[in-house]
N, CA and C of each residue as an Amber inpcrd file, in Angstrom:
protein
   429
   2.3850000  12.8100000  93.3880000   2.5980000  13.8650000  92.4090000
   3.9630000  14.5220000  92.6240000   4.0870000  14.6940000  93.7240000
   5.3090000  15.6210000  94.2700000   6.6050000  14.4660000  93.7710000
   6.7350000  13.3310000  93.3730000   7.7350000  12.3290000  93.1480000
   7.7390000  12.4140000  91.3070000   6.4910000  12.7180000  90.9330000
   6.5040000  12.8560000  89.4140000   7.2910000  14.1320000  88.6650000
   7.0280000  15.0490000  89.8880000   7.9220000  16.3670000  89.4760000
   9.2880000  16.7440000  89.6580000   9.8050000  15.3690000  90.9380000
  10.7280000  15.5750000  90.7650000  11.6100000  14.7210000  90.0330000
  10.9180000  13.7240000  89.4550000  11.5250000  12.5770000  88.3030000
  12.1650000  13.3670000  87.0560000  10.7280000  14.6910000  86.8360000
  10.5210000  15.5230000  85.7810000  12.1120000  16.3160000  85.5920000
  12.0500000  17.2550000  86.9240000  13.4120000  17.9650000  87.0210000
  15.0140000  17.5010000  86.9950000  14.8380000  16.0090000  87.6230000
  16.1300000  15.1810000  87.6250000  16.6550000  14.9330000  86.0030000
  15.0810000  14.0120000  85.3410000  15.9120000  13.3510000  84.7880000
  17.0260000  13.6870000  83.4650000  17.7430000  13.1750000  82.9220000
  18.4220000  13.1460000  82.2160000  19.1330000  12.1390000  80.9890000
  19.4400000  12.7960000  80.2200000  19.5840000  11.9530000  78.5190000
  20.5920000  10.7780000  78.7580000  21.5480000  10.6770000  79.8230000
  22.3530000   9.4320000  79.7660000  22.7930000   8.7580000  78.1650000
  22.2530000   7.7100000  77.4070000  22.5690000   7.0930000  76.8020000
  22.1390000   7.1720000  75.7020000  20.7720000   7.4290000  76.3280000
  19.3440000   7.3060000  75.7270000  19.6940000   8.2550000  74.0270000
  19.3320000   7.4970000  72.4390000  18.8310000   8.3940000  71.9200000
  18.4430000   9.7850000  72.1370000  18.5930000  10.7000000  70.9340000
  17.2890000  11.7260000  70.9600000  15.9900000  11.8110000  70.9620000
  15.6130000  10.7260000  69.9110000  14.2490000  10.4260000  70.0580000
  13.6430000   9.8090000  71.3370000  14.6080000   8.5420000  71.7880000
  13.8010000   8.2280000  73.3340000  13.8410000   9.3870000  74.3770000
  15.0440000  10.1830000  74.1730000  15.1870000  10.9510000  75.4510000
  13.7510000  11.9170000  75.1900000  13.8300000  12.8640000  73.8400000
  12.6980000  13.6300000  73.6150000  10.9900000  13.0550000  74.0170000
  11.1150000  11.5750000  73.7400000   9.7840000  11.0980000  73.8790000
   9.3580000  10.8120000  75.5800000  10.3190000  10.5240000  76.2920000
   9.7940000  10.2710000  77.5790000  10.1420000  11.4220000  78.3530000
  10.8340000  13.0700000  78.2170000  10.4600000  13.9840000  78.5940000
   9.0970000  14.3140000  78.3740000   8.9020000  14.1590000  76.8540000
   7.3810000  14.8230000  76.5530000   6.6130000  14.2100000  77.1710000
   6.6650000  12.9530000  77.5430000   5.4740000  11.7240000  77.8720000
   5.2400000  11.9260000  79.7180000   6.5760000  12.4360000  80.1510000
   6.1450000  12.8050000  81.8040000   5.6420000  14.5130000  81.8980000
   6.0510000  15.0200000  80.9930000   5.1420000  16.7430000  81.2860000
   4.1790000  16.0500000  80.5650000   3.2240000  15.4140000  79.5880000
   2.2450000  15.1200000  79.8300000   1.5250000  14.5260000  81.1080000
   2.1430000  13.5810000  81.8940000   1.8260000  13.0320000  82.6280000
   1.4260000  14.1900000  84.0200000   2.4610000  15.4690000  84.3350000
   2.2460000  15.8470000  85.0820000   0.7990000  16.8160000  84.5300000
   0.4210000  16.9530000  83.5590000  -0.5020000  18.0120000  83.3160000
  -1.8330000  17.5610000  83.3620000  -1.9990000  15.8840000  83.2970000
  -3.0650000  15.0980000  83.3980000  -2.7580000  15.1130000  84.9580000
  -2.1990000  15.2550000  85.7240000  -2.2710000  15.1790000  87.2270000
  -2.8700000  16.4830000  87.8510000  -2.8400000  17.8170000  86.8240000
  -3.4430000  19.0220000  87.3940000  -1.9140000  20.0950000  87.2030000
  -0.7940000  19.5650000  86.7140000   0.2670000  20.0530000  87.0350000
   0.9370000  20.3990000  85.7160000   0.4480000  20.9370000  84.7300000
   0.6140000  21.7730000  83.6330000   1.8390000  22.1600000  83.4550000
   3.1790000  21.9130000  82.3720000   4.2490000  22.3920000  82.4320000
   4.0730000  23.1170000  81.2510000   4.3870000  24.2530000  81.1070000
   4.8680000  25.1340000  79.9380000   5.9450000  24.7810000  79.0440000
   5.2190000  25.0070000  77.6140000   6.6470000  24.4390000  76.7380000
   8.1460000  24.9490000  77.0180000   8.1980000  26.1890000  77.7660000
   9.4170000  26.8500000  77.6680000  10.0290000  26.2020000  79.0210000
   9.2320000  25.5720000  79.8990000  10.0220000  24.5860000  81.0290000
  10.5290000  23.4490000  80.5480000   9.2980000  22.7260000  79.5660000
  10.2790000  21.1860000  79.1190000  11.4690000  21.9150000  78.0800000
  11.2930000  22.5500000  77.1130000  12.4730000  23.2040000  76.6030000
  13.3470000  23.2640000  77.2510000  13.8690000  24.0850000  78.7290000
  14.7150000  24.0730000  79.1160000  15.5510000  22.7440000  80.1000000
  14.3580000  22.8200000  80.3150000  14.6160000  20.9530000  81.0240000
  15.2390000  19.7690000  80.0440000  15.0260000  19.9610000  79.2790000
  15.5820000  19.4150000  77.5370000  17.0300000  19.3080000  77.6570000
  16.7930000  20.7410000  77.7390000  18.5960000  21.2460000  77.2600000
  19.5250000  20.6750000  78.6990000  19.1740000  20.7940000  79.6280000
  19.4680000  20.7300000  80.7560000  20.0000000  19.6580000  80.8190000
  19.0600000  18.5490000  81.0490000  19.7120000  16.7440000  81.0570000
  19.7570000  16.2400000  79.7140000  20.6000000  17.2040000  79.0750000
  21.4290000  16.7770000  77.3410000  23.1760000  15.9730000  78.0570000
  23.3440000  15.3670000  77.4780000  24.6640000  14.4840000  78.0250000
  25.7410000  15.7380000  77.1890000  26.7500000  15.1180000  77.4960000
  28.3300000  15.9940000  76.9940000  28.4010000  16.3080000  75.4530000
  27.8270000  15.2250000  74.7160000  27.7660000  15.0990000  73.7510000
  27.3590000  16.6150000  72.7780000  26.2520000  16.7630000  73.2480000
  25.4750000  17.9880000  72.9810000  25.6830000  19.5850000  73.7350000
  26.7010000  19.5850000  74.6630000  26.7480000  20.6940000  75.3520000
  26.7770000  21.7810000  74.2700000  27.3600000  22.1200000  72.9060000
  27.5230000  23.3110000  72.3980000  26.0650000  23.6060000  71.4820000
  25.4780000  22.6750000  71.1500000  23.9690000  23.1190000  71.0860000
  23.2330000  23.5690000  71.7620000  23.3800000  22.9730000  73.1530000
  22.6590000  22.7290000  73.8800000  22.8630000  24.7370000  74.2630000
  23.6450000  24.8840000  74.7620000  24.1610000  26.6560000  74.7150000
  23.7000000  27.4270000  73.8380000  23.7620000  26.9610000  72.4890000
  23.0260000  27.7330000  71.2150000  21.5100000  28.1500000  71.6590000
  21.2430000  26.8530000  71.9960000  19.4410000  26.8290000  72.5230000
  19.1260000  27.4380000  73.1960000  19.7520000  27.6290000  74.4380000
  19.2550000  28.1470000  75.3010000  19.4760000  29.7240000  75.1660000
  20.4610000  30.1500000  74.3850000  20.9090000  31.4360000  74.1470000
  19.3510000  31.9260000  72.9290000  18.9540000  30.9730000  72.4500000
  17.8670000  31.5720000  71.4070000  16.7410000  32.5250000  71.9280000
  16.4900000  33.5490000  70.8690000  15.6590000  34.6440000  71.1490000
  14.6200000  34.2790000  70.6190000  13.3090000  34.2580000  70.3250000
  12.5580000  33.6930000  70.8800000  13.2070000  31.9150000  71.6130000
  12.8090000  31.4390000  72.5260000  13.1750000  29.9680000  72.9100000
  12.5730000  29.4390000  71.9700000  13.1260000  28.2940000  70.9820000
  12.7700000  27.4780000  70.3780000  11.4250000  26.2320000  71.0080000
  10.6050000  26.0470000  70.3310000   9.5940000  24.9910000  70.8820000
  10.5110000  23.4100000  70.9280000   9.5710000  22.7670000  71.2350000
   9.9110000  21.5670000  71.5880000  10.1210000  20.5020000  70.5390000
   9.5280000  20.9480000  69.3220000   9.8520000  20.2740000  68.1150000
  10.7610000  20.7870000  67.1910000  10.8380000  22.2280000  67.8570000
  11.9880000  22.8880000  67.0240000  13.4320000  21.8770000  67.8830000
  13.8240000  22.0430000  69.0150000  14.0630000  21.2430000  69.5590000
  14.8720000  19.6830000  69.5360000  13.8550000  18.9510000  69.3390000
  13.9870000  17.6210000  69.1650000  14.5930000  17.2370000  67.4590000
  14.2570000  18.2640000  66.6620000  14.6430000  18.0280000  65.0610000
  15.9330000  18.6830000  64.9760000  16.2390000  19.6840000  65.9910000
  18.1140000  20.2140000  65.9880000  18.6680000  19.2990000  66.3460000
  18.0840000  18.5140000  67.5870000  19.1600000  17.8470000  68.2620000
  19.3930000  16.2570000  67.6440000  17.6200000  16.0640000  66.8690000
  18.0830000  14.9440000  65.4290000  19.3390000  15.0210000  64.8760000
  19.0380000  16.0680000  64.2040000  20.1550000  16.5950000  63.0840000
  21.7520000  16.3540000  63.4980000  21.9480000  16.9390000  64.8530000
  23.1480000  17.1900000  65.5520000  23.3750000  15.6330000  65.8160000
  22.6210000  14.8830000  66.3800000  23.2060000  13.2700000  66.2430000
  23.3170000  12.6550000  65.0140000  22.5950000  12.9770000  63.9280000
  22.9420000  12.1680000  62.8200000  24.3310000  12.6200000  62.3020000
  24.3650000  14.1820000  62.0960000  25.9460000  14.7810000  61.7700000
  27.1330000  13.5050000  62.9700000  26.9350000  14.0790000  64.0990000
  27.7990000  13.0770000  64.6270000  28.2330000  11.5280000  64.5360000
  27.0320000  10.7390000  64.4500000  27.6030000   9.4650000  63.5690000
  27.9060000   9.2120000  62.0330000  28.1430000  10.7630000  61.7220000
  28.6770000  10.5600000  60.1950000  30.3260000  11.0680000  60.3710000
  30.2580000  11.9810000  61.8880000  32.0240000  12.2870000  61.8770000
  32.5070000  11.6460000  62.6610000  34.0820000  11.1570000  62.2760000
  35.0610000  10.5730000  62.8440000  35.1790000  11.5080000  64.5720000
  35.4530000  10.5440000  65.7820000  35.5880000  11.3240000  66.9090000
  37.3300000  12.2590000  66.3860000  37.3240000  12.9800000  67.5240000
  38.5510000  14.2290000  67.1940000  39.7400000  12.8960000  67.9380000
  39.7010000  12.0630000  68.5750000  40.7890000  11.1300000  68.4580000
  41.4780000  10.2940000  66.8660000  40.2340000  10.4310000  66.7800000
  40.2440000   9.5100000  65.2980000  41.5490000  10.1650000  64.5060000
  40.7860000  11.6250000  64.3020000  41.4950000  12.1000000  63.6240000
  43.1460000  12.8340000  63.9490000  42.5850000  12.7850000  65.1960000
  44.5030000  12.9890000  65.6230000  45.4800000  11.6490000  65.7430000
  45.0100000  10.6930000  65.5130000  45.3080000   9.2500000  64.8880000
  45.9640000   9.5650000  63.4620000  44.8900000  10.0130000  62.7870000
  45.2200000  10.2440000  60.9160000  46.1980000  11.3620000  60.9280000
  46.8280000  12.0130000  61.8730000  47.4620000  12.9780000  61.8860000
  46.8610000  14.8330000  61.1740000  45.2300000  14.8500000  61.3990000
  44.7020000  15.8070000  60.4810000  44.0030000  16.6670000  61.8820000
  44.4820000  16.3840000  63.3050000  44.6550000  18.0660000  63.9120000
  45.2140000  17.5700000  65.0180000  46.6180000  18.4200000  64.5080000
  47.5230000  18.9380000  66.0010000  48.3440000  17.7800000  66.1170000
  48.1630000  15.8360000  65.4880000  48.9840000  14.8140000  65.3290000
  50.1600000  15.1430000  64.1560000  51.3610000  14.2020000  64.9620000
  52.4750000  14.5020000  63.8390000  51.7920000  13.8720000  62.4340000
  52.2050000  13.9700000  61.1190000  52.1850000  13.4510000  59.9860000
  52.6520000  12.2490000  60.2630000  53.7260000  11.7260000  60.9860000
  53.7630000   9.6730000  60.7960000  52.9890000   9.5310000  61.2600000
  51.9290000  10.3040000  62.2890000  50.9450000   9.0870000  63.1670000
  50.4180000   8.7230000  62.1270000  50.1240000   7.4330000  61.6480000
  49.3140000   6.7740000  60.4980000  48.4500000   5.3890000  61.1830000
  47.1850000   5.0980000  60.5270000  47.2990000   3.5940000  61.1260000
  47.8360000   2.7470000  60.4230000  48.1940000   1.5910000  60.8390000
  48.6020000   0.3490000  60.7200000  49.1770000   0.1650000  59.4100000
  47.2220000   0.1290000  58.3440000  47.3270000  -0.4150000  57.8460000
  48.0980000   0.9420000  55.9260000  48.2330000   1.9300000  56.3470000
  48.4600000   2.7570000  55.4050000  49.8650000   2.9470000  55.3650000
  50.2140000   2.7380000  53.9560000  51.5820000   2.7540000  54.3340000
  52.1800000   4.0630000  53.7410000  53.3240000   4.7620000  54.2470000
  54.1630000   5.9720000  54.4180000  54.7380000   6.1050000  52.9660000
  54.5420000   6.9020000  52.3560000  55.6610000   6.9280000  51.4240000
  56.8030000   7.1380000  51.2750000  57.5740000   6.3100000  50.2460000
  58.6250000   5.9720000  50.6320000  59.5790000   7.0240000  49.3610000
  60.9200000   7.1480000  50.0260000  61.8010000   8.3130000  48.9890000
  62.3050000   7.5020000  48.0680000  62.0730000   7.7010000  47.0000000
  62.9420000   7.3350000  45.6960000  63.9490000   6.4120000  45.5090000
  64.6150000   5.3790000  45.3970000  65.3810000   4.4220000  45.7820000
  66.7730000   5.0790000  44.9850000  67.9970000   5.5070000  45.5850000
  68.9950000   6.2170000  45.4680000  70.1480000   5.4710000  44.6270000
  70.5660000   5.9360000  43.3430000  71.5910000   5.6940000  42.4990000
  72.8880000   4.9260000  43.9120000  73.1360000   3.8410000  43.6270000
  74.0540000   3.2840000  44.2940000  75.4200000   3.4540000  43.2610000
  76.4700000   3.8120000  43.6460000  77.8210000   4.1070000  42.5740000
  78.5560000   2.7180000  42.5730000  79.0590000   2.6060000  41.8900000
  80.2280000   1.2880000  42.1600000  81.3450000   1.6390000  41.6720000
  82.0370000   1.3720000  41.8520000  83.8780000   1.1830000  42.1470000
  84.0160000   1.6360000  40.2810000  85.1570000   2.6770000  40.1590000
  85.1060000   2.7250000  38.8700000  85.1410000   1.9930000  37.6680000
  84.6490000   2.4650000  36.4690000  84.6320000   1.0850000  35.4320000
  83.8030000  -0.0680000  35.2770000  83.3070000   0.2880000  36.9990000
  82.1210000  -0.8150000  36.8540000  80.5830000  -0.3170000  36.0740000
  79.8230000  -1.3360000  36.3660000  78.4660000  -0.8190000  35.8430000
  77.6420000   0.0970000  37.0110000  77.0430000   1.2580000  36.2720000
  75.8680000   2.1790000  36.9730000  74.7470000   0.9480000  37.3840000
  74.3330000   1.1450000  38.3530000  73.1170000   0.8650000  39.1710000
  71.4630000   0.2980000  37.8520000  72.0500000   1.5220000  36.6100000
  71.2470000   1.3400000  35.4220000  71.1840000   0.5780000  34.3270000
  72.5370000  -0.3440000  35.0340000  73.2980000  -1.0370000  34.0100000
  73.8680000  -1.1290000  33.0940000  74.0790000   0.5280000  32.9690000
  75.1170000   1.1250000  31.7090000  76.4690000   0.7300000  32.2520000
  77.9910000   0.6430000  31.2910000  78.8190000   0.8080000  31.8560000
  79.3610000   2.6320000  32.0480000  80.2790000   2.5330000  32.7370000
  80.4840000   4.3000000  33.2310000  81.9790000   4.3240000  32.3770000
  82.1260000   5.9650000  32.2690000  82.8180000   5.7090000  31.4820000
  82.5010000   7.0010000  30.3710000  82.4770000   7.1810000  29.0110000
  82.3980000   7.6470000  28.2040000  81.5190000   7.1880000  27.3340000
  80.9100000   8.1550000  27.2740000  79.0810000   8.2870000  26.2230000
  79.6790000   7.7590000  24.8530000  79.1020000   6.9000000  24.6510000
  78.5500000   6.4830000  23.3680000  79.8060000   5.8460000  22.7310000
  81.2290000   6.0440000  22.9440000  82.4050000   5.4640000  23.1980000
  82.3360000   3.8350000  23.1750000  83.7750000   3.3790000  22.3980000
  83.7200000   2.0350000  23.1920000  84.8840000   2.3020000  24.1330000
  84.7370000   1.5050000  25.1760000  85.4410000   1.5570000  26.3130000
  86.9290000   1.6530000  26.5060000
């Protein structure tokens, strides 16, 4: 028993999903309470928050700062939410790649290309022809 509780207190979210991580916390405080060893929701709650990986640290603070403590399904459906938002946003490298925080404007990738300035009236030697293929000279004139 004494090895189940301390599996309980160690472990941590590593890699793991939300849903696996949420399900095999819940599944060992069950386990310890069928042993005689009863955990209170507001222990796996915090134990929750506790072995949350990097990913989650600023929720994870929200949570624990909450007045009443949130339950365990309140819980597991924030920290849903908070992973699905995240595989819908670009990491903050990404975007200092695209140049949209704190990257210069050329950082671009590869494949986007820069826009380019206006292609500039080239002059030629007098009498000759404009770039437009007018001759230069006097409007509307013959030469």
């Amino acid at each position: 028993m004494f090895e189940k509780k301390k599996e309980f207190r160690i472990f941590s979210q590593g890699d793991l999903s939300v849903d696996d991580y949420c399900r095999q916390f819940k599944r060992k405080a069950d386990d310890l309470r069928d042993l005689g060893q009863p955990i209170s929701e507001a222990t796996l709650v915090l134990n929750i928050i506790r072995g949350l990986n990097e990913r989650f640290t600023i929720i994870g603070i929200h949570m624990r700062r909450t007045t009443p403590l949130p339950t365990f399904l309140q819980v597991r459906d924030e920290l849903r939410l908070e992973e699905l938002t995240m595989a819908k946003t670009p990491p903050a490298t990404a975007l200092t790649a695209l140049g949209g925080s704190g990257g210069s404007k050329s950082a671009a990738l590869p494949h986007q290309q820069q826009p380019q300035p206006p292609p500039q009236l080239q002059q030629q030697g007098s009498g000759g022809n404009s770039s437009n293929g007018y001759p230069r000279g006097k409007c509307g004139g013959t030469p």
